[in-house]
TIMIMAR-160332 format. One record per residue (C-alpha): z, y, x; residue in three letters. Coordinates in pm, whole numbers, padded with zeros to 5 digits, always signed. Each point is the difference from the previous one (the first is absolute). Last residue first. Example, Ala and Ser with C-alpha at 12.3 -4.5 7.8 and 13.67 -1.06 7.14 Angstrom:
% residues 2
+00714-00106+01367SER+00066-00344-00137ALA
END
This chain:
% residues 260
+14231+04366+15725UNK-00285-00123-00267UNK+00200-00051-00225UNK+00179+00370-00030UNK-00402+00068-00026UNK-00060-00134-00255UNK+00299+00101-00200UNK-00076+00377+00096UNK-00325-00037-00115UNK+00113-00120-00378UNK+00288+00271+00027UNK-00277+00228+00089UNK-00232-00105-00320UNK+00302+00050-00185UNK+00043-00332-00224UNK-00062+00012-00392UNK+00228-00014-00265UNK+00313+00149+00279UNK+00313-00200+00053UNK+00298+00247+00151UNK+00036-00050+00334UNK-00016+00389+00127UNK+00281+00028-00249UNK+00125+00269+00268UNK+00344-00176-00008UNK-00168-00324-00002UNK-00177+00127+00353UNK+00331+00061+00185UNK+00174-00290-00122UNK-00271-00182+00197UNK+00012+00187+00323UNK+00362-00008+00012UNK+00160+00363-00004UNK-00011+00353-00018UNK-00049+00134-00397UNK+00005+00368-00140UNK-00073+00205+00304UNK-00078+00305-00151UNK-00314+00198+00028UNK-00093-00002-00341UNK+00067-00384+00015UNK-00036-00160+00325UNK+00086-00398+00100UNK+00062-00122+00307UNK-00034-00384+00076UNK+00092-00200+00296UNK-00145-00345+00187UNK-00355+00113-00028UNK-00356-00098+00100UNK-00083-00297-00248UNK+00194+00132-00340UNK-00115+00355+00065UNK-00347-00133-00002UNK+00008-00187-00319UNK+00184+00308-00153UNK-00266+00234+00043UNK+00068+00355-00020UNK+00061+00116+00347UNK+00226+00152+00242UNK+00017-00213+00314UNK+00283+00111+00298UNK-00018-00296+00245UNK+00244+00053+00275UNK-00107-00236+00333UNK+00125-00366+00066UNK-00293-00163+00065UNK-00011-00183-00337UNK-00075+00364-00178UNK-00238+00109+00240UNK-00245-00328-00023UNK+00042+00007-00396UNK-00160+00361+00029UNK-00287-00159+00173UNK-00044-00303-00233UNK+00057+00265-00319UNK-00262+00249+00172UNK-00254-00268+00105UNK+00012-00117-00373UNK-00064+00287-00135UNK-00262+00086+00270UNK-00207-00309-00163UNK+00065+00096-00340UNK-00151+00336+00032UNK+00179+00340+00086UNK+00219+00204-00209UNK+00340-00065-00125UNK+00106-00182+00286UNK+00144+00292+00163UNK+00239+00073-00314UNK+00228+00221+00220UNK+00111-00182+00341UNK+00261+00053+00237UNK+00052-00210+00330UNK+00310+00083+00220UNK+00014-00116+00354UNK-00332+00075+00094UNK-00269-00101+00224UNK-00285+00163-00120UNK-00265-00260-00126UNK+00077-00003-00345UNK-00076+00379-00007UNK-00341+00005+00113UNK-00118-00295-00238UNK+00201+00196-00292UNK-00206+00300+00074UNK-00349-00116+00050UNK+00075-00278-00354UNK+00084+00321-00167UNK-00268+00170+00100UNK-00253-00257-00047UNK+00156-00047-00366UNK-00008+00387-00064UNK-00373-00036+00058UNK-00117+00168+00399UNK-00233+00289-00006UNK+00270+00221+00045UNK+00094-00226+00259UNK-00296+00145+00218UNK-00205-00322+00154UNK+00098-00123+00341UNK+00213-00263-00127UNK-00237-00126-00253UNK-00197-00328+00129UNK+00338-00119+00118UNK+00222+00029-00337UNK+00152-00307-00014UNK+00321+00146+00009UNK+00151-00290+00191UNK-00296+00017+00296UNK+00037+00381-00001UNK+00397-00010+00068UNK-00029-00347+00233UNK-00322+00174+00203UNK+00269+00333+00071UNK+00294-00216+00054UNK+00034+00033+00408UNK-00180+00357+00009UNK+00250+00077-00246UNK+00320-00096+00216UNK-00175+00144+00291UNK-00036+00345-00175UNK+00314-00004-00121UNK+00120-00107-00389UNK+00265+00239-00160UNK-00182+00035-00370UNK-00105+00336+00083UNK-00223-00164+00294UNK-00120-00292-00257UNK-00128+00241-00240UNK-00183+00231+00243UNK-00188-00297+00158UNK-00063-00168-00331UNK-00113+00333-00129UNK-00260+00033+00275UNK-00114-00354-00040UNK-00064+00026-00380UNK-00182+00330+00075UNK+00127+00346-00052UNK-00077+00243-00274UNK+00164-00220-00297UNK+00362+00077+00212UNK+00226-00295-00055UNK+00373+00083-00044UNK+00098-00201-00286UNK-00369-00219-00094UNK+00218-00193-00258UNK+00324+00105-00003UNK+00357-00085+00165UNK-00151-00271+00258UNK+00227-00150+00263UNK+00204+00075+00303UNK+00342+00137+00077UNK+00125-00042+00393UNK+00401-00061+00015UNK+00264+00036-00219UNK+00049+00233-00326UNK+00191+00230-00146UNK-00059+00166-00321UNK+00272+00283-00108UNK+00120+00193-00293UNK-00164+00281-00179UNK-00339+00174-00018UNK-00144-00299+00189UNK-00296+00037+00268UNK-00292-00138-00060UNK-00269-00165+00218UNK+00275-00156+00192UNK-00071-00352-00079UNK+00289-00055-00182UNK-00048+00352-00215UNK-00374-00154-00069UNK+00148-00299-00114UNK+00261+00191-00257UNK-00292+00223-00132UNK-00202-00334-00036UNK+00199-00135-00204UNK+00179+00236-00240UNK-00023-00093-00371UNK-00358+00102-00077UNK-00185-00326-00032UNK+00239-00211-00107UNK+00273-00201+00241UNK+00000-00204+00338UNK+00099+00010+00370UNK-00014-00346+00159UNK+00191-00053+00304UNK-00013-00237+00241UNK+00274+00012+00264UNK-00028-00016+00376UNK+00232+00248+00097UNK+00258+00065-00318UNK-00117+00248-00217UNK+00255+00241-00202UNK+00017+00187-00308UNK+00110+00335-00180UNK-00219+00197-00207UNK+00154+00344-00166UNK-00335+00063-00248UNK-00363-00012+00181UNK-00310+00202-00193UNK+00255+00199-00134UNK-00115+00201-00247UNK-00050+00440+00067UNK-00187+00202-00330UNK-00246+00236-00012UNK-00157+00273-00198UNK+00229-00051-00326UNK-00097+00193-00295UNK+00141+00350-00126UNK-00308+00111-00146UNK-00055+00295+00219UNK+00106-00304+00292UNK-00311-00225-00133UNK-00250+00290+00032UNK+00038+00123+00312UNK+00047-00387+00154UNK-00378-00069-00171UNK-00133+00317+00120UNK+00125-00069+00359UNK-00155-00317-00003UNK+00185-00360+00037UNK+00234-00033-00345UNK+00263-00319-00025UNK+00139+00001+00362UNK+00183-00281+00106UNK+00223+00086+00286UNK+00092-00321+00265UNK+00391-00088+00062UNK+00051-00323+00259UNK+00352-00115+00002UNK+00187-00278+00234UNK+00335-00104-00003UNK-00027-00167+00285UNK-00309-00204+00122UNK+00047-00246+00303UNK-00271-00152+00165UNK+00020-00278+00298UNK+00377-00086-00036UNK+00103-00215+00305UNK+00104-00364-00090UNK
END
């Protein structure tokens, strides 16, 4: 089966910088303290994705994620090494990415779709199906600015599930949003997944890594410290260790997993 990302040896440096004014970066090199300092946000990654696999990227808050996603997508570009990938990327990166709070929901879906690769026929074709799934008819000719960061997430995810893509990447999109769009999102996503398309999912919950992936990846400090089995995957976060009282997500996460 054809490879549909590749990343090879792969490092992403960003500079930290401990003082922001002028005054404050004066007076911390007369004392002889640090202004700045480089970490690698990515550290020497290596892995591959077959076509068609489901792959769950997890790890804390910090460790890498979403740097590496945004280098698959293109967004990024890594210091070292290469990312290769196959065919037509789609998906949602960040809530809102690339909406401008100036133009109307309709004018940002138009924008957002043509960067995302989709025609003018093709969108003409899917417009009602975008707008019908984001549920968000009585607002698309209001400024997104005006929009909550759930109604811009559910604008952007709605417009990027539609673009057809061989690769689908996606950074805690079900995050925000209410329980009804949760669900649509996990039924929708579950869609790509069984028709033979790359899933790419970074997120937190177990429950939902367990139902839309076959593979597990695992960051620490922007190493890739675990890439295996789904299950193995989330013991060697702990993510399953028993808690007093139930995450309210967890709880919702359960629910809906039944519901599917």
């Amino acid at each position: 089966m054809a490879d549909s990302i590749r990343v090879e040896n792969v490092t992403k440096t960003f500079t930290k910088r401990y003082q922001r004014t002028l005054k404050q970066i004066t007076v911390a090199k007369m004392r002889g303290n640090p202004t700045m300092a480089e970490f690698n946000a990515i550290d020497d990654v290596s892995f591959t994705v077959e076509q068609g696999e489901s792959i769950g990227l997890m790890g804390l808050n910090g460790s890498g994620k979403s740097t590496l996603l945004k280098m698959i997508n293109g967004v990024m570009r890594p210091d070292t090494g290469d990312v290769l990938t196959r065919g037509r990327i789609a998906g949602l990166i960040a809530t809102g990415a690339g909406f401008h709070p100036q133009l109307s929901g309709r004018e940002n879906l138009e924008l957002n779709a043509a960067i995302l690769g989709m025609s003018e026929k093709e969108l003409a074709r899917k417009f009602d199906a975008i707008v019908d799934f984001a549920g968000l008819e009585d607002k698309l000719d209001t400024q997104v600015g005006h929009y909550s960061s759930g109604q811009s997430a559910r604008l952007g995810f709605s417009i990027a599930i539609h673009v057809d893509s061989d690769i689908f990447l996606a950074d805690e999109v079900l995050a925000v949003g209410d329980r009804p769009f949760k669900k649509k999102c996990l039924a929708r996503m579950a869609e790509i997944r069984d028709s033979g398309r790359t899933l790419f999912y970074v997120s937190h919950s177990a429950g939902s890594v367990r139902r839309m992936c076959s593979r597990v990846l695992v960051l620490e400090e922007g190493r890739l410290v675990f890439d295996g089995e789904v299950d193995e995957g989330i013991r060697f976060l702990e993510y399953d260790e028993p808690a007093a009282t139930p995450d309210v997500q967890e709880v919702l996460d359960d629910e809906l997993g039944a519901d599917i």
